[in-house]
Each structure stands twice: as structure tokens, then as C-alpha cells.
N, C-alpha and C positions, 0 to 999 in steps of 0.2 A: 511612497513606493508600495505597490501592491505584489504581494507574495501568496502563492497556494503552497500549502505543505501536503506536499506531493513523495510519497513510499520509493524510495529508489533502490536498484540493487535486490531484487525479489530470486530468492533460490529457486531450483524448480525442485523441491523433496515435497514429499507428501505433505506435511507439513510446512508453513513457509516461514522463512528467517528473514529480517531484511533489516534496513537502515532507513529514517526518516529525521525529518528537520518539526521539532518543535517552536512555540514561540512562548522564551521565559513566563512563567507564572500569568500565562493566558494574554501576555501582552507582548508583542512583536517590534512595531512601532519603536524605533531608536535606538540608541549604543548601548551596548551592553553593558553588564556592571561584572566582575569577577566577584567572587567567594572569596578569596581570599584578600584580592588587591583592594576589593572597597571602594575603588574608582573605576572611574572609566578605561576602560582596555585601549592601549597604546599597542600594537606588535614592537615586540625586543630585535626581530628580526627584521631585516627587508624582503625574505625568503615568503614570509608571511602575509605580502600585502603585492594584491597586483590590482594594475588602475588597469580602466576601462574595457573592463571584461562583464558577462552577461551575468546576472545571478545565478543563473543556473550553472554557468561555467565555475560560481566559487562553489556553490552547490559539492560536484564533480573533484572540486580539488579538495575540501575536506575532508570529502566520502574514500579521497582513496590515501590518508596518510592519516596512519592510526594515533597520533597523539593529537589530532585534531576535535576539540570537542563543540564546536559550532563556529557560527561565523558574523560579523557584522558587517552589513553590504551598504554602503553608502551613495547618494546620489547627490550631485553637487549643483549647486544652480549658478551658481560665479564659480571656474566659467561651466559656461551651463554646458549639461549632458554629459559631464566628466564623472565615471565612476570609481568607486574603491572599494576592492575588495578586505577584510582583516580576516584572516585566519586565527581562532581562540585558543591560546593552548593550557589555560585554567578555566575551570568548571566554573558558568556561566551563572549567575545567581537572581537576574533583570534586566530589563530594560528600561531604559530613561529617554525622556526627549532629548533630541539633539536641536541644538539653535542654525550653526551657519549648514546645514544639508540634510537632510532627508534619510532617514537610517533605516533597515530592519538588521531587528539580530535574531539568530534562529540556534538554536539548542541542537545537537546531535545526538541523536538518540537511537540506541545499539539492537541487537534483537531483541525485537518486537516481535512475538509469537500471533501468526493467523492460524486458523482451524483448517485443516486438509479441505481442498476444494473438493462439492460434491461432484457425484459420478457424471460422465455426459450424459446428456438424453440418449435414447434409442437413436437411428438412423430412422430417416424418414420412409416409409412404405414406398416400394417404387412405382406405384402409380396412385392413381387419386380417386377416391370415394365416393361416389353422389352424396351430395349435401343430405344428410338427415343416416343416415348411414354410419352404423359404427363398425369397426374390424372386430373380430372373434378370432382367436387362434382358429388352426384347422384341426378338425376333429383326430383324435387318435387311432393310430394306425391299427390298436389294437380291438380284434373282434369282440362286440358286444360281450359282457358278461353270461353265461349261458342260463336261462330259464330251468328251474322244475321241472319235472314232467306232473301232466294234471293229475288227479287222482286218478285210480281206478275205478269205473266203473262198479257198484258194490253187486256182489254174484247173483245170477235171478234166482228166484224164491221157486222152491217144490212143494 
């Protein structure tokens, strides 16, 4: 199975917060291992496991119940195109090959701080330039700075 780990749930603050899917210790590729349990993740629940639904769908169902900390997505080849979703509820430590089906597991991971997006561009000039042509603000409204007066004449000589 191929997975993008794709940022979901983006705030719109200056600032952005959001929620994304890692893949354990730089590797995605099959069942998960717990932290604590040391084996392979079983759900204690059945609340926890729904079959043939879309990754993205388990994606969506982790992202919105807070004691959920990733997810193992399984694809099944006997019978074939059958999927399973497992929802994680201990902190995720790896992933391992799986033998009878095709696994990713993916890590949930909380705010993630982006940098405030820069400002927009300007709006476009409402009409078009001749090629070679640059725009100049328009000159200030305000009158030239006023000149000296020249010298005086030096007085004629007696």
C-alpha cells in the first residue's frame, strides 16, 4: 500500500497548528509495534477496527478522537480488496512486516508549528504594459521643492 503523509486539519491563525500522520522511525511499511505492549497491536476494542473503509477514511477517524495516537491500515489479499482499519490507543514505537496482508502504520502527530504565511502579492495593474516597459509610481502631488533665487547682480562700479 502506498501512503502520502499528507497535513490535515490546518487552523486558519496567523500562525498555523495542525495534525499530520508520520511513518514510525522513518518506516511506514507494516504493523505496528506498541511501546509499551512490545508486540504487535491487536484493538482491545471492536469500536477500534472498522473493515473496508478508505485510508483516508481511518485517517479522518483518528484525527477526530483525542486518545487516538495513529493507525494500522491493512490490505488483504485473500479475500482480496478487503480492508482493516486499527485504531492505536498506546504510543506507537515501529513498524514490522506483516506476512498474510499488506500493512501501513502511521504515527499521529499533534501541533506542528508552520511560520505565518507571507503577505499576498500586490493585485495586478489593471491593464497591460508594452513589453519592455516598467510601471513607476505616479509622481507626487506635491510642487517641486522651490529653487534659491540667483545671486545678485554685484552693484556697478564708480
Amino acid at each position: 500500500a502506498v501512503c502520502v503523509d499528507t497535513p490535515l486539519r490546518a487552523s486558519t491563525m496567523p500562525a498555523m497548528s495542525l495534525t499530520s500522520f508520520i511513518a514510525p522511525a522513518g518506516r511506514a511499511g507494516g504493523s505496528c509495534v506498541n511501546v509499551k505492549a512490545g508486540g504487535r497491536t491487536r484493538a482491545a476494542l471492536p469500536s477500534d477496527v472498522t473493515w473496508d473503509a478508505s485510508e483516508a477514511a481511518c485517517q479522518e477517524q483518528c484525527l477526530g478522537l483525542k486518545w487516538c495516537t495513529g493507525y494500522e491500515y491493512q490490505i488483504f489479499t485473500r479475500p482480496r480488496g478487503r480492508t482493516r482499519c486499527i485504531l492505536q490507543r498506546l504510543p506507537i514505537k515501529q513498524a514490522v512486516p506483516a506476512t498474510a496482508f499488506d500493512a501501513v502504520c502511521k504515527i499521529k502527530v499533534r501541533n506542528v508549528r508552520l511560520p505565518a504565511a507571507s503577505p499576498p502579492p500586490p493585485p495586478p495593474l489593471p491593464f497591460a504594459l508594452p513589453q519592455g516597459v516598467r510601471w513607476a509610481p505616479p509622481p507626487s502631488p506635491l510642487p517641486p521643492p522651490a529653487q534659491p533665487p540667483p545671486p545678485s547682480p554685484p552693484p556697478p562700479a564708480h
